[in-house]
N, C-alpha and C positions, 0 to 999 in steps of 0.2 A: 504494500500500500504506500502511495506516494504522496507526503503530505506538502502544498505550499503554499505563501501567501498568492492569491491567483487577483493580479491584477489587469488579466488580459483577456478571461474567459467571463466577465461579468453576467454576461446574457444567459448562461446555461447557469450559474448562482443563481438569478432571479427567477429561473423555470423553476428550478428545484424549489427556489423558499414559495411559487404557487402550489408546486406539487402537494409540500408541508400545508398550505393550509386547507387545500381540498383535499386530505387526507388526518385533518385532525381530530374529524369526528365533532367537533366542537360547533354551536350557532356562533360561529365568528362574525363579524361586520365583514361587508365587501370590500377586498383588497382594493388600493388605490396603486396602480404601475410605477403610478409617476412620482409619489409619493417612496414603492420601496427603492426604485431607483436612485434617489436621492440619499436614502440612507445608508446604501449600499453601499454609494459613490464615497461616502464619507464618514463611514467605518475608520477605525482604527486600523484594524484588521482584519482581512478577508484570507480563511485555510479553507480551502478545496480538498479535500482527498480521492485520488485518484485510483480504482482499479485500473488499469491499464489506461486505455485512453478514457474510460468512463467518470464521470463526475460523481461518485459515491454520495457524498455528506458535503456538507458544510459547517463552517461554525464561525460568527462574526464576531468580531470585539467592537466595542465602543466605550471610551474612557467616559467616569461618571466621576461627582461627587457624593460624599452621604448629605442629606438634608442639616444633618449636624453637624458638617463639619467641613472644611476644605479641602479634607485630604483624598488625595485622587484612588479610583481602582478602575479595574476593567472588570466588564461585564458582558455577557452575551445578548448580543441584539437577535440572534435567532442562531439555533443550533439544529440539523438534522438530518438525518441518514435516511436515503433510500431504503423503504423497505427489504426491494429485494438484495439490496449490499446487507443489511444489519448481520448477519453470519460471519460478517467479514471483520476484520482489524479498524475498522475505518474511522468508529467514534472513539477506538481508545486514541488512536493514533492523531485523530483533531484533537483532543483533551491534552494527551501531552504535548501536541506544538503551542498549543494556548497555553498551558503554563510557563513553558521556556521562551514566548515569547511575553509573556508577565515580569517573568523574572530579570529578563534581558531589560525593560523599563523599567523594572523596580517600583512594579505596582501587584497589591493583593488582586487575586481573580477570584468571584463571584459569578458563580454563575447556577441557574435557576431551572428548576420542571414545572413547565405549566400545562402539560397536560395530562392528564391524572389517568392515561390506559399506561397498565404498565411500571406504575412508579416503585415499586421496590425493586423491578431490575436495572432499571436506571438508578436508581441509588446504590446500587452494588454495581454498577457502571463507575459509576464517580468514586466509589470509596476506592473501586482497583485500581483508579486513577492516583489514587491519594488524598483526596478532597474528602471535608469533612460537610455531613448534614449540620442544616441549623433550621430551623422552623421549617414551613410549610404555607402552601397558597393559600387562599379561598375566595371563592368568587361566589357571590349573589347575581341571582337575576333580573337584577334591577326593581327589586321589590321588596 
């Protein structure tokens, strides 16, 4: 599995993060193009993982502050693997280049599950990663 920062293959990153949300199961709002293009564009960091010439997964970074405080980290603007890759090396191997590219800026990485098929193996995702759990989502339906 070939992991790199992909700043030349954007367009196949944006199919896949449509892919992610018509596959999340979730009543999401309708995606705006133009809107994830822009965020895309201006990520921190964009890791593509490669099976061969194929686009596996994704996982974006964008530097944040805490509401309380000034001090910077990165966080995941969207993380996600092809279904049919998930067998594959693909999400550990975006998790460790997101660390070491943490580390190489010398900011904490936070990063989040929000979508709740699945969460205890994604959490034993993250922990083989070496990431530590700390709370958890929850979402209302607007009511």
């Amino acid at each position: 599995m070939q992991v790199r920062i992909d700043n030349h293959d954007f367009e196949a990153v944006i199919a896949l993060l449509e892919r992610m949300h018509e596959d999340s199961g979730l009543d999401l709002p309708e995606m705006n193009p133009a809107k994830i293009r822009r965020a895309v564009y201006a990520a921190d960091a964009v890791f593509g993982a490669y099976n061969g010439p194929t686009l596996a997964g994704v996982l974006i970074l964008q530097q944040g502050a805490h509401w309380y405080s000034d001090e910077r980290f990165l966080g995941d603007l969207a993380f996600f693997v092809a279904p049919e890759q998930r067998a594959t090396t693909a999400a550990l191997a975006l998790l460790r280049a997101a660390k070491k590219y943490a580390k190489l800026k010398g900011l904490p990485l936070m990063l989040a599950v929000v979508d709740g098929r699945d969460v205890l193996r994604k959490a034993a995702l993250y922990e083989r990663a070496g990431f530590t759990t700390v709370g958890t989502v929850h979402i209302s339906a607007g009511g």
